[in-house]
N, C-alpha and C positions, 0 to 999 in steps of 0.2 A: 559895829559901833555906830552911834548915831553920828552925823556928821556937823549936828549944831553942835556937839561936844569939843569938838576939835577944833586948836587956836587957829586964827587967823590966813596965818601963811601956810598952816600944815592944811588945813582944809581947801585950800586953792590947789597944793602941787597934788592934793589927795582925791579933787574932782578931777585935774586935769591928767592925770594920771590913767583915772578909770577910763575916760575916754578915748583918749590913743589908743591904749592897750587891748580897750574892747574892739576897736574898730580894725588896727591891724592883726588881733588876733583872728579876727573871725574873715578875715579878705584873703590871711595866709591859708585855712583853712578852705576856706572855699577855693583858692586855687591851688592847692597843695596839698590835699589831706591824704590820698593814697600816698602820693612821696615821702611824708613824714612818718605813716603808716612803718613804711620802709628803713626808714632811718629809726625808730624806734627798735624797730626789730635789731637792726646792728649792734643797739646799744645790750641786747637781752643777754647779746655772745658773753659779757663778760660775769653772765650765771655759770658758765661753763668752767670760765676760767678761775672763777672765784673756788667753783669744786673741785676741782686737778689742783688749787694751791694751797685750798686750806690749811695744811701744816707749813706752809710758810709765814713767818711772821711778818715779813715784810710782803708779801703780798695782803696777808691779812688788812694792814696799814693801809696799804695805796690803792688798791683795787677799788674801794666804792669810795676814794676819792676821784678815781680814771673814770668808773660811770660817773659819779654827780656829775664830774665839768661837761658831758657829753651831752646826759639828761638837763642840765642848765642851757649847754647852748642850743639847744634845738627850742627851749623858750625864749631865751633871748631872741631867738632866730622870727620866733612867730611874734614877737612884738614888734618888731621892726627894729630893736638895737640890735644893728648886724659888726657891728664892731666890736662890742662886749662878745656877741658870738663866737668872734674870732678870739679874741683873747682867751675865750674858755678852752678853745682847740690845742693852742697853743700849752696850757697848766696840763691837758691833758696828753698830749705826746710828751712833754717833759716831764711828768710824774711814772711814766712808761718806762721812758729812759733811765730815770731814778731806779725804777723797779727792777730792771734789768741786770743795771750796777750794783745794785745796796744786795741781792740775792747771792751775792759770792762776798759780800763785803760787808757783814754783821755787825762787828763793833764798830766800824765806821755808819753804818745807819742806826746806833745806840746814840752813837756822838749826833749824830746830823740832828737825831730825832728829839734830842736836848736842845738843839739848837745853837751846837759846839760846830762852829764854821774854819776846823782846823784851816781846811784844806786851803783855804781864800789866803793864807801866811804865803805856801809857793806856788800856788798856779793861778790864772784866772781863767773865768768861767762857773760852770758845776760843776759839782761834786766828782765827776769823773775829765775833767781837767782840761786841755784846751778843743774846742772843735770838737767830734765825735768818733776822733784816735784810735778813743779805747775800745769802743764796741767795733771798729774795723779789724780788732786785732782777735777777738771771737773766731772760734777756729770752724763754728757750722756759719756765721757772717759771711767771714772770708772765702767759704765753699760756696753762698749763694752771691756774693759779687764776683766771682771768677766766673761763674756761670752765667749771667748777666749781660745782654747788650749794653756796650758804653755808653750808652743814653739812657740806661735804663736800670741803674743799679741804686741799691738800696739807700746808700748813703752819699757815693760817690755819681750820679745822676747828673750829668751836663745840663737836662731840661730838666727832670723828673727825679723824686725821691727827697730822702727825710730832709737832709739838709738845702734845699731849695723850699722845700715847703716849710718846714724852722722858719726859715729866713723872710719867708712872705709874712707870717702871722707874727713875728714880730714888729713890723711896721706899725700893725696896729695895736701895740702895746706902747710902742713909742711916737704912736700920732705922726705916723709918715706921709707926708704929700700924697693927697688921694686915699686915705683912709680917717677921715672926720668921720664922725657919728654927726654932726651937724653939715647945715648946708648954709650957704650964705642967705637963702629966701626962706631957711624953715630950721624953726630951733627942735620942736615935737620931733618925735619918730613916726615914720610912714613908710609904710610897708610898700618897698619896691622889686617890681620882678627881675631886673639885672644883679642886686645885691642879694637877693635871695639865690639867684643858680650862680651867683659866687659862694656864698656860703657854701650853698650844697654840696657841691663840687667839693673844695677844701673839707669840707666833714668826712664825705666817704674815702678819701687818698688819705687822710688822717687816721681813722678805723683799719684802712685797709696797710697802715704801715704798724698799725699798732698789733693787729692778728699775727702778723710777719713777725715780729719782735718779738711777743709773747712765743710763738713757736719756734724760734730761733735760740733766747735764751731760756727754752725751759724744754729742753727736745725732750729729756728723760719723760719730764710728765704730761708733754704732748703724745707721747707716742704710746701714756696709758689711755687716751681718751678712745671712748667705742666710737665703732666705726660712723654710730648716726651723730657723733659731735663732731669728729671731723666732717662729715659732711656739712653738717649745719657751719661750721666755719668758715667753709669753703664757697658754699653757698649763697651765703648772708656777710658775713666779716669779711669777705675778698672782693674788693669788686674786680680784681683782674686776672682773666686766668693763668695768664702769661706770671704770673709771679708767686700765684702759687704753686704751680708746675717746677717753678726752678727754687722754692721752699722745701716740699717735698722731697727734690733731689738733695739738696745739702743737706734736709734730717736724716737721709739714708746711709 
């Protein structure tokens, strides 16, 4: 579209736009392009899982909702909105967590998927009700947090795990101290190297809780996948080996 066509104000935020966006996309790429290389690749995992769930209808639903927010922040991420980045992270382990639940609980993801918010009458939170209760109550969960250093458990993690990293990437849904997308010297987006290996960082512990999850509530049709997609998940979707070592124990 030509740009004398477009009114006044949208032609301003419509020049100032291209230029941020060209300028920290191409600085992200010049210094980061193998690593995104990488993170792309995590994102592929969830071709695997899409065909192990195909006959699920609730996977049908949330799965290439789970990649888009993935494949979205990792643009976000090369614009330089590292904050939107996070927020995508964030739809993305909670649409996981949905997925996990709504897979044993059918008419309740009929209801959800209407937009029928029963459950908000007695409990608060999501759909699966205060805190992340219910998934500690999964009986291959429970066999992978018994297994687990107390520092180091899936959900229950003193440093580490879901419900710590929940809780960072909420911040930036609710504009916590220290997570502005603006600065007081600069309203534009500019691509900086300590917000970008924040990012990163939270992307792959993200991925790497969401492979866990996936293979924890769905062990039946993780354990049809051949031996080169396990490996590819292990490979690519894990980034620790320590957690997939004690995944594998509780699918057994």
């Amino acid at each position: 579209m030509s740009r004398n066509v477009l009114p006044e104000l949208t032609k301003t935020m419509h020049e100032s736009q291209k230029k941020w966006r060209n300028e920290n996309w191409n600085e992200t790429m010049r210094e980061h392009k193998n690593e995104v290389e990488k993170l792309l690749q995590k994102i592929s995992i969830f071709d695997i899982w899409s065909n192990v769930l195909q006959d699920d209808e609730v996977a049908k639903t949330l799965i290439p909702e789970i990649f888009m927010d993935a494949y979205v922040s990792v643009h976000l991420a090369g614009y330089g909105l590292y904050k939107y980045a996070h927020v995508c992270l964030r739809s993305e382990l909670e649409t996981t967590l949905r997925l996990v639940f709504f897979s044993t609980h059918k008419v309740e993801f009929k209801w959800w998927a209407e937009g029928n918010e029963w459950y908000k009458e007695n409990v608060t939170g999501d759909v699966w009700g205060r805190g992340f209760l219910y998934f500690e109550q999964l009986d291959n969960v429970k066999k992978f947090e018994k297994s687990c250093d107390a520092n180091r458990k899936l959900f229950g993690g003193k440093k580490v795990g879901i419900r710590g990293t929940y809780k960072t990437l909420s911040k930036f849904i609710h504009s916590g101290a220290g997570h502005f997308q603006t600065k007081p010297d600069r309203v534009s987006p500019k691509y900086k190297l300590d917000e970008f290996r924040k990012w990163t960082k939270t992307f792959k512990e993200v991925q790497e809780y969401i492979n866990i999850l996936l293979a924890l509530g769905f062990s039946k049709e993780f354990k049809k996948l051949s031996k080169a997609n396990c490996k590819k998940i292990e490979r690519i979707g894990i980034e620790s080996p320590y957690y997939w070592k004690i995944a594998r124990q509780a699918l057994t």
